[in-house]
C-alpha positions, 0 to 999 in steps of 0.5 A: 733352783728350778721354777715353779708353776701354780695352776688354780683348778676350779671344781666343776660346781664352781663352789671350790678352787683346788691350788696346784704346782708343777716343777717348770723341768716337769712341764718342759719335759711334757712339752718336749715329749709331746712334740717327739710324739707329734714329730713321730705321728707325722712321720708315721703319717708321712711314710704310710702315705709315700709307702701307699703312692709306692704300692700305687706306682708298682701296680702301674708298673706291673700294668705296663710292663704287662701291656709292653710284653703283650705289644712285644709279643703282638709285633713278634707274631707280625714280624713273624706272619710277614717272615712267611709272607716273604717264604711265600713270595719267594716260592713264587718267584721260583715258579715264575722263574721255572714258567720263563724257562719252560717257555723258553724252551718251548719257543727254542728260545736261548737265554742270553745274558741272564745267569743261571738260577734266581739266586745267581750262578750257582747260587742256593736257594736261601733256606725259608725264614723260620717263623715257629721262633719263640715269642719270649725270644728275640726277633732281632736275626730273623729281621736281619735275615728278613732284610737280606732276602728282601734286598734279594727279592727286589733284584730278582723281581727286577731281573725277571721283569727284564726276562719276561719283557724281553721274552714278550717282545721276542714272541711279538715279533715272532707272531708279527713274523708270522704274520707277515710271512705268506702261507695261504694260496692266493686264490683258488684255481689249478697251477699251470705254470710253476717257479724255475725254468720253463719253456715260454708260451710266446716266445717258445724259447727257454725262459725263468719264470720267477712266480707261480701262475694259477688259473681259475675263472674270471673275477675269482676273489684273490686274497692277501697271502700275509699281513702287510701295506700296499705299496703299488696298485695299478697297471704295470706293462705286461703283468696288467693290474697288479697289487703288490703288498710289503709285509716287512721282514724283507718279505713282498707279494705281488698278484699280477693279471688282474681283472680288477683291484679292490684296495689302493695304495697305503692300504693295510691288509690282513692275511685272507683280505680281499684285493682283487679278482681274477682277470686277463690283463697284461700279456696273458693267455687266459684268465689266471693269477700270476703269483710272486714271492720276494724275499729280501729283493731275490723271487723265491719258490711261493710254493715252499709258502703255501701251506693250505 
């Protein structure tokens, strides 16, 4: 037999106390379904807060995605701004390339040992990095070709580093070269005596005369023919006072019958360098300049080097 529950219930005067009863199976129910409800309410209250916390995770994540897409495409233009960068200098290297050539070929010089075209013997010209790529699109071949150029780049750089270093030291030396060869008269005057066979003005006999005499008035200047060092200054038998001048290369002046030296041995001269004056020393017949040329250890024809 189920309970039963009496609740007194007073008026709100208080004059009177109404008497009231409710089965305990009625009561228990209520409970029951009032606790469903609070269990439902707080789930309701639950979800809606883990539903708000979700649209909240989604606007932030819409948000970064955006912001990444936005740092793709930023490096997709940069990838992109460096692909010409290196079309550019490749373009370049060409022109370097064709430069040491044209002077080459100018200067008569052959190239050895250097192959033929920047990118190899026979080698294409690698086509130009397309830089017009979508930026929806992936970068990932054109870094690939990107690195392959380079890498090509870098060796020609350094090969053609070595061809314009060796091309510099060729014309170096080229311009020591002329530098130390003679090609000015030594002094002003008349030629009286030239290189080869002649008949001698002391012995009367047939004799070589392995320079060129000149023949001016006393102390006019007599000048370095060439760049080079003087080895010897002073009297020597019957040339008189001579200079003589080593110009490297193989190559010696020597200015004989001096009046007076104006250098001393260790002395390095310029072309057009006073070192002496005119004079009659030695056995001479009268003021002038004996000239000599010697290549390699041998007198040669000092007029085939003079060209003014």
């Amino acid at each position: 037999m189920a309970k039963k529950i009496t609740f007194f219930i007073a008026s709100n005067t208080g004059a009177s106390v109404k008497k009231a009863t409710v089965s305990g199976i009625v009561l228990a129910s209520i409970c029951i379904i009032s606790l469903i409800g609070l269990f439902a309410f707080g789930a309701a209250v639950y979800d809606y807060c883990r539903l708000k916390t979700g649209f909240t995770s989604v606007d932030d994540l819409h948000r970064d995605i955006t912001y990444q897409n936005n740092e793709i495409k930023t490096q997709r233009k940069q990838i992109q701004k460096y692909a010409d960068e290196i079309n550019k200098l490749k373009s370049k290297m060409i022109q370097f390339n064709n430069f040491e050539k044209k002077i080459r070929i100018i200067a008569n010089i052959e190239e050895t040992g250097k192959q033929d075209g920047v990118f190899g013997v026979g080698g294409p010209t690698p086509e130009d990095l397309d830089i017009n790529l979508s930026l929806t699109k992936s970068h990932n071949s054109l870094l690939r070709e990107m690195h392959e150029q380079v890498t090509q780049l870098n060796q020609i750089s350094m090969q053609q580093i070595e061809g314009f270093e060796s091309l510099l030291k060729y014309l170096d030396d080229q311009k020591s070269l002329l530098a130390s060869t003679p090609a000015v008269s030594p002094a002003k005057g008349w030629i009286t005596s030239r290189f080869g066979y002649r008949k001698s003005p002391f012995t009367g006999r047939k004799e070589f005369h392995k320079g060129l005499d000149i023949a001016s008035r006393m102390k006019t200047p007599v000048q370095a023919t060439a760049d080079g060092v003087i080895v010897f200054c002073g009297s020597k038998g019957f040339l008189g006072k001579v200079v003589v001048i080593d110009h490297g290369h193989g190559m010696v002046t020597r200015y004989a019958h001096l009046h007076k030296t104006l250098k001393k041995k260790g002395d390095r001269v310029k072309r057009g360098d006073m070192i002496g004056l005119i004079g009659n020393s030695g056995r001479s017949t009268g003021p002038h300049l004996h000239y000599n040329v010697r290549l390699n250890g041998i007198s040669v024809n000092p007029e085939k080097y003079i060209l003014n």
